[in-house]
C-alpha positions in Angstrom: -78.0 25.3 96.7 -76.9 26.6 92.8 -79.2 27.7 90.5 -79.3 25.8 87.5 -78.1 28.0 84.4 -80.1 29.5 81.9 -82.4 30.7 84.9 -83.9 33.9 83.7 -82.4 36.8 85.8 -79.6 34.6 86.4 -75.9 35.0 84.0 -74.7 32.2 82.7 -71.9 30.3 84.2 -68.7 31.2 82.2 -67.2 28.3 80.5 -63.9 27.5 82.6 -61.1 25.0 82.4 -58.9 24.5 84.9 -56.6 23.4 82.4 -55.9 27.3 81.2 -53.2 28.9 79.3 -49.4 28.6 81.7 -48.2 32.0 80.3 -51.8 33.7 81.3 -51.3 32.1 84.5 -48.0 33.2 85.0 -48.9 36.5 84.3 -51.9 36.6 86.7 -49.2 35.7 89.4 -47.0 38.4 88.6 -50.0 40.9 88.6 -50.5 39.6 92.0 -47.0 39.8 93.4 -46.8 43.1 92.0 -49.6 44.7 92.8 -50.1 43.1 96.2 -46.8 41.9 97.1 -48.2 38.1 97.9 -46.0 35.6 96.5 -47.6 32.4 94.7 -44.2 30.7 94.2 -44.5 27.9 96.6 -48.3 26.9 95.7 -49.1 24.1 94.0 -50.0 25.1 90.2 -53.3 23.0 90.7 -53.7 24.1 93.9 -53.6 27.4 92.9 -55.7 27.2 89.9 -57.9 25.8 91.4 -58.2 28.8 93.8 -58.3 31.0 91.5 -61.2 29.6 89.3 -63.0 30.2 92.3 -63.4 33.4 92.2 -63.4 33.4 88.4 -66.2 31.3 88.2 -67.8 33.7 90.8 -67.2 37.0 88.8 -68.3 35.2 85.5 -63.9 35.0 83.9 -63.6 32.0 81.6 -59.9 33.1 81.9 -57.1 34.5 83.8 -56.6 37.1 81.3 -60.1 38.2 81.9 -59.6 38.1 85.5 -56.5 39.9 85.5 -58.5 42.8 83.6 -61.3 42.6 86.2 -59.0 43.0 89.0 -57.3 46.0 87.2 -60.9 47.7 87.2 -61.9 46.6 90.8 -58.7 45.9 92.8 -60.9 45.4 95.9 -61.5 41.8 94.3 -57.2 41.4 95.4 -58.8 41.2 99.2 -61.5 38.6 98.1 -58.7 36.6 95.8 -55.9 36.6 98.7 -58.7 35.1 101.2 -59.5 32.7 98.9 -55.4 31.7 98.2 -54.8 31.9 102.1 -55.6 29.1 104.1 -57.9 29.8 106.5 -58.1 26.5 108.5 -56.1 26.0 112.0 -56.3 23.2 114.2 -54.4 20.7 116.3 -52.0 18.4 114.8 -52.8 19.9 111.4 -51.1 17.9 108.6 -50.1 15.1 111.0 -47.5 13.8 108.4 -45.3 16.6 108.5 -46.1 16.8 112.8 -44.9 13.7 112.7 -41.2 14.4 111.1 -41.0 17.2 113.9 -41.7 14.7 116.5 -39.7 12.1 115.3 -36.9 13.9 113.6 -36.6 17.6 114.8 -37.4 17.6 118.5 -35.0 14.8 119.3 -32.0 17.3 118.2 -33.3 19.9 120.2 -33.1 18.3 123.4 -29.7 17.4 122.2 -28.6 20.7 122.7 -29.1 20.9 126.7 -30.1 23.9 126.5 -31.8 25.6 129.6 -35.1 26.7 127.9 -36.9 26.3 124.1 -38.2 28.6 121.9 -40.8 27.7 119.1 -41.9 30.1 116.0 -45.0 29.2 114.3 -45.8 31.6 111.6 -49.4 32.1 109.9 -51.3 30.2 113.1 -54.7 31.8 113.5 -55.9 30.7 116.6 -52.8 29.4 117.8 -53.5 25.9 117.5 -50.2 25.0 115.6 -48.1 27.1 118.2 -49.8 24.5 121.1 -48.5 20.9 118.6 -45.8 22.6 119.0 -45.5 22.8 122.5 -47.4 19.4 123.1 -44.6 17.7 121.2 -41.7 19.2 123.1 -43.9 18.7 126.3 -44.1 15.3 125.4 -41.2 14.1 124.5 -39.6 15.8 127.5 -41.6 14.0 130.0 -40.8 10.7 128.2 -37.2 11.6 127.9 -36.1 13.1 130.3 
């Protein structure tokens, strides 16, 4: 539950806009590259501002200038701001749309090949759960296939 602002002993909530300046932006995710080496290139821009006014909103930055500053003065806030870019959620069949262009599309052509075994990479899987759709697909379309 939020406290309602203008609480006494609690700060105002800084005003924010997810609508913020591009170029700021930009140059928050250059600070981050550079400093951190974690590359924002592939995110969504809302997404990704959206993300980021999270912690914003938490530290009290009505901008990504602001925040840029802060995170030159505490660059322990980097950990808290790559958690909260990083998705942190794992689970079978995750984003069943693109699971089902593997099963339909991808996994046809690798039985194709003949080849004696398969080998599956799944990058970024926490608990493993993606690794598994992976194998549950090929397991599956094996014993249907032949």
């Amino acid at each position: 539950m939020s406290t309602p602002p203008g609480t006494p002993g609690i700060p105002p909530l800084a005003p924010f806009s997810l609508e913020g300046d591009d170029e700021e932006l930009e140059r928050l995710k250059a600070k981050i590259h550079r400093e951190r080496g974690f590359n924002t290139q592939f995110y969504k821009d809302k997404c990704l501002r959206r993300r980021i006014a999270v912690r914003m909103r938490a530290r009290g930055k009505a901008s990504f200038e602001e925040y840029g500053q802060l995170l030159d003065r505490e660059p322990a806030e980097y950990d808290i701001l790559l958690d909260t870019l990083t998705i942190n959620v794992t689970k079978f069949f995750r984003n069943a749309e693109t699971w089902t262009v593997v099963r339909d599309t991808i996994v046809p052509k690798l039985f194709q090949w003949k080849l004696p075994a398969h080998r599956v990479w799944s990058a970024g899987s926490a608990s493993g759960e993606e690794a598994y759709t992976a194998s549950i697909l090929l397991h599956e379309w094996a014993q249907g296939n032949g």
